[in-house]
MDTraj code that builds the backbone (N, CA, C; nanometers):
import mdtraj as md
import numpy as np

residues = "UNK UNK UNK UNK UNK UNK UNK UNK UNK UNK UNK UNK UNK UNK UNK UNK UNK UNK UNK UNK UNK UNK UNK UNK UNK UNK UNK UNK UNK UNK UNK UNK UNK UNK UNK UNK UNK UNK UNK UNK UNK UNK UNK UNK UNK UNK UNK UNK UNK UNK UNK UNK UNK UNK UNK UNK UNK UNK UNK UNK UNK UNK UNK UNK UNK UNK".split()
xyz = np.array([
    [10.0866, 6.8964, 11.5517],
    [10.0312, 7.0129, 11.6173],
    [10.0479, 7.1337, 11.5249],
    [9.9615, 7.2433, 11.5147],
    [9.9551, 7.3277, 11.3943],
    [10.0418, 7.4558, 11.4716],
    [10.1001, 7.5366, 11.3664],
    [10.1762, 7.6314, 11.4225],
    [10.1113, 7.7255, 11.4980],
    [10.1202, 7.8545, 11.5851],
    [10.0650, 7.9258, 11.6517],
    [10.0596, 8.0655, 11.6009],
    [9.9558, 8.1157, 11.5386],
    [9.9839, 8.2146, 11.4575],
    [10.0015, 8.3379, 11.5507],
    [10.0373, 8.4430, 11.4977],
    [10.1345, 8.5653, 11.5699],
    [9.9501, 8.6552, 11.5606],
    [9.9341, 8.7541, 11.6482],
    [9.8560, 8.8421, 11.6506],
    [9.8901, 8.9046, 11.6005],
    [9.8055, 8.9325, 11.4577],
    [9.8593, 9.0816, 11.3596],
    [9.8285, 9.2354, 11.4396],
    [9.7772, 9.2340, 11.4880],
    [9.7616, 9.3495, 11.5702],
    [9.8555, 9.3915, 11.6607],
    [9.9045, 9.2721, 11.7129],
    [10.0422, 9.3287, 11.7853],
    [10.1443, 9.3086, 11.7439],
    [10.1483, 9.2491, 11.6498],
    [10.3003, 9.2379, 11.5565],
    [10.3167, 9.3897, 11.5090],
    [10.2297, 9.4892, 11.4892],
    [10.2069, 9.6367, 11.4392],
    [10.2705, 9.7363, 11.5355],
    [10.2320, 9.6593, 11.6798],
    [10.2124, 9.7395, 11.8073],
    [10.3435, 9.7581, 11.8952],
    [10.4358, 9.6151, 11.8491],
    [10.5307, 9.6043, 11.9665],
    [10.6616, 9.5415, 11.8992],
    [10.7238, 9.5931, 11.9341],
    [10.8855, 9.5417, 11.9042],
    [10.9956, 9.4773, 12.0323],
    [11.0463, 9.3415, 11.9832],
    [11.1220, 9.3061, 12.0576],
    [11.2913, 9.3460, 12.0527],
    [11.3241, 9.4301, 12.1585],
    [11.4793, 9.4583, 12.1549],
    [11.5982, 9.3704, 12.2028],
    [11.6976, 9.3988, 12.1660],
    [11.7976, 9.2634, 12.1328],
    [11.7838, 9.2005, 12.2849],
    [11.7498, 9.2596, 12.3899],
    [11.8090, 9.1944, 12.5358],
    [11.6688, 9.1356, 12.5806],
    [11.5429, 9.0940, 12.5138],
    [11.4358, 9.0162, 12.4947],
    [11.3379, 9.1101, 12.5304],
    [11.3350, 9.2460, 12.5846],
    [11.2235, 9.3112, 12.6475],
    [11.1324, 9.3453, 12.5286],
    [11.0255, 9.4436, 12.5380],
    [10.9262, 9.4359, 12.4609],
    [10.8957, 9.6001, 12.4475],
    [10.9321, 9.6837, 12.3380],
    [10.9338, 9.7808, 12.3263],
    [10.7730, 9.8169, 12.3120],
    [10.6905, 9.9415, 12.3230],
    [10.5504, 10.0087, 12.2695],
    [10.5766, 10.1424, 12.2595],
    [10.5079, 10.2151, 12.1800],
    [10.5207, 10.3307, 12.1623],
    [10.3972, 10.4180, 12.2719],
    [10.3893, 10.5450, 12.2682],
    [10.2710, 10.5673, 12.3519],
    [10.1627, 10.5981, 12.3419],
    [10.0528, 10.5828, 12.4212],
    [9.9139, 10.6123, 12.3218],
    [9.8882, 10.7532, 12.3649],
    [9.7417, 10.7833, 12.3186],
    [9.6985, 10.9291, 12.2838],
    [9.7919, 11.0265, 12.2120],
    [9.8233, 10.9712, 12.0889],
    [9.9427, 11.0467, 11.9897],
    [9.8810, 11.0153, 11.8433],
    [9.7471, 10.9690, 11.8595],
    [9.7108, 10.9548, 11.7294],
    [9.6469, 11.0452, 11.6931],
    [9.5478, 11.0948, 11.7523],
    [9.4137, 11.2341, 11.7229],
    [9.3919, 11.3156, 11.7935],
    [9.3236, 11.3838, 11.8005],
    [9.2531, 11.5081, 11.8535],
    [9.4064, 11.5751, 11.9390],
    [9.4669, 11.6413, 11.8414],
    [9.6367, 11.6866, 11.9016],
    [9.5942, 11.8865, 11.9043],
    [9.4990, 11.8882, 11.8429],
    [9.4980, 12.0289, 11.8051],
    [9.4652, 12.0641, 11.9792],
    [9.3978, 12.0270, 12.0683],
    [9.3478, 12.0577, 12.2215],
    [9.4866, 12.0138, 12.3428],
    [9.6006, 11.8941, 12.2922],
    [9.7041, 11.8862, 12.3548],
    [9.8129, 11.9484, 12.3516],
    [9.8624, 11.9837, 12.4413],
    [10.0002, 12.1528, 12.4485],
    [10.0957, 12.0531, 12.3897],
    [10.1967, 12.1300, 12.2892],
    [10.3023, 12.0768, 12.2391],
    [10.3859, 12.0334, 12.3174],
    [10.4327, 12.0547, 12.5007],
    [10.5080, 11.9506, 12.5434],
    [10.4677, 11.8418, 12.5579],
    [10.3245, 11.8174, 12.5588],
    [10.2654, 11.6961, 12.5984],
    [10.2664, 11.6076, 12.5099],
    [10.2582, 11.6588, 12.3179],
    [10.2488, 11.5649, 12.2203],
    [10.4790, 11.5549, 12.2242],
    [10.5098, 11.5934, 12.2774],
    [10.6636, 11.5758, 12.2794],
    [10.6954, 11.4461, 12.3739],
    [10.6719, 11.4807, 12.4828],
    [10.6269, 11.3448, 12.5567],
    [10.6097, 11.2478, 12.5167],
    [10.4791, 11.2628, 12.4640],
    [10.3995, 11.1253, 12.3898],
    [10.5012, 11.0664, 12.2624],
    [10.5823, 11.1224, 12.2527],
    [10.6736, 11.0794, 12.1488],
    [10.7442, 10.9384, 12.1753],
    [10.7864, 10.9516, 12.2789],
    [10.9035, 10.8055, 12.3630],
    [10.8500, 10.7030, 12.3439],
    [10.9257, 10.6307, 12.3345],
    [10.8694, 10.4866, 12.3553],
    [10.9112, 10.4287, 12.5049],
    [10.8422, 10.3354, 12.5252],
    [10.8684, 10.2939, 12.6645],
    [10.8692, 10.1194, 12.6639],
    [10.9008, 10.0557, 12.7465],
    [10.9344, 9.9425, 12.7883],
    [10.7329, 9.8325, 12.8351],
    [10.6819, 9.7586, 12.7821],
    [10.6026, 9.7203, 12.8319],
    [10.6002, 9.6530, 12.9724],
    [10.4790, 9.7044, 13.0578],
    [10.5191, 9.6273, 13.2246],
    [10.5465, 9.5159, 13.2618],
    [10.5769, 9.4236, 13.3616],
    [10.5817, 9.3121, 13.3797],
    [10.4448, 9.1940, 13.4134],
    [10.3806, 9.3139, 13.4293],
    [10.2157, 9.2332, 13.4312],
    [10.1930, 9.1974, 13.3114],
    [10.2053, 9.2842, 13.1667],
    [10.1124, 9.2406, 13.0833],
    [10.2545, 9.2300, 12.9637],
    [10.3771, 9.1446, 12.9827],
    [10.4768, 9.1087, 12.9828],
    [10.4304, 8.9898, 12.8995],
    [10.3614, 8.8603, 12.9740],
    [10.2916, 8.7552, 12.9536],
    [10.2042, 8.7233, 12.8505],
    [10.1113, 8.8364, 12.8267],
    [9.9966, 8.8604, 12.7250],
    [10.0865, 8.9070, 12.6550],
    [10.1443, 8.9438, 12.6523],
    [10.1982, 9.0253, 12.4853],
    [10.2752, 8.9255, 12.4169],
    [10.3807, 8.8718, 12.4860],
    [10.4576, 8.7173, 12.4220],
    [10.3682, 8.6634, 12.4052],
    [10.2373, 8.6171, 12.4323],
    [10.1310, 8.4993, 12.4121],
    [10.0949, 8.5720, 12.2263],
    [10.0454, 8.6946, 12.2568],
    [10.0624, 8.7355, 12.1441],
    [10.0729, 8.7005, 12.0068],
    [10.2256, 8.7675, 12.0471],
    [10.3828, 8.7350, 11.9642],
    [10.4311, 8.6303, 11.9284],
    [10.3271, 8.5021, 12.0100],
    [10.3686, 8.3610, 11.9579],
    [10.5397, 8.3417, 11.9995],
    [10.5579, 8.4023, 12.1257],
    [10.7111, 8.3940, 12.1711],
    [10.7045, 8.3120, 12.2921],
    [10.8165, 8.1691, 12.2312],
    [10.8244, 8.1349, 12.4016],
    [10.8670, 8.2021, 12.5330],
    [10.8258, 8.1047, 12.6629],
    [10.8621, 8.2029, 12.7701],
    [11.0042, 8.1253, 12.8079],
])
top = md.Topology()
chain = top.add_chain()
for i, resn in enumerate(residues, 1):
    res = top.add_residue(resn, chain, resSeq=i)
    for name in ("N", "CA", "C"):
        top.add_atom(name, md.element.get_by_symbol(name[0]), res)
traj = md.Trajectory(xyz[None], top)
C-alpha cells in the first residue's frame, strides 16, 4: 500500500501542539490592513485552536492517524 502524502497546503497552515490539538493562525491578516483599526489587526494576531468539526479534515490532511 503506498504512503499517504501530507497536504502541502496545510502542512504551511497548521501546527500540531504537544497535547495532539491542532494549532491555526487567523485569517484576514494578510491584506487590505490599511481600512482595518489597529485593535482589530492586534486581534488578528492570536492563534487559536482548530474546531472539533473540522478537527477530522485537517488530520486527514496531515496524513495523521485518528
Amino acid at each position: 500500500m503506498p504512503k499517504v502524502k501530507t497536504n502541502s497546503s496545510a502542512k504551511k497552515r497548521f501546527a500540531l501542539t504537544g497535547t495532539g490539538k491542532i494549532k491555526r493562525k487567523s485569517a484576514y491578516k494578510s491584506h487590505i490592513l490599511t481600512k482595518k483599526t489597529t485593535k482589530q489587526k492586534r486581534n488578528l494576531t492570536h492563534t487559536a485552536l482548530v474546531s472539533d468539526g473540522d478537527t477530522g479534515n485537517v488530520k486527514r490532511m496531515l496524513a495523521i492517524g485518528k
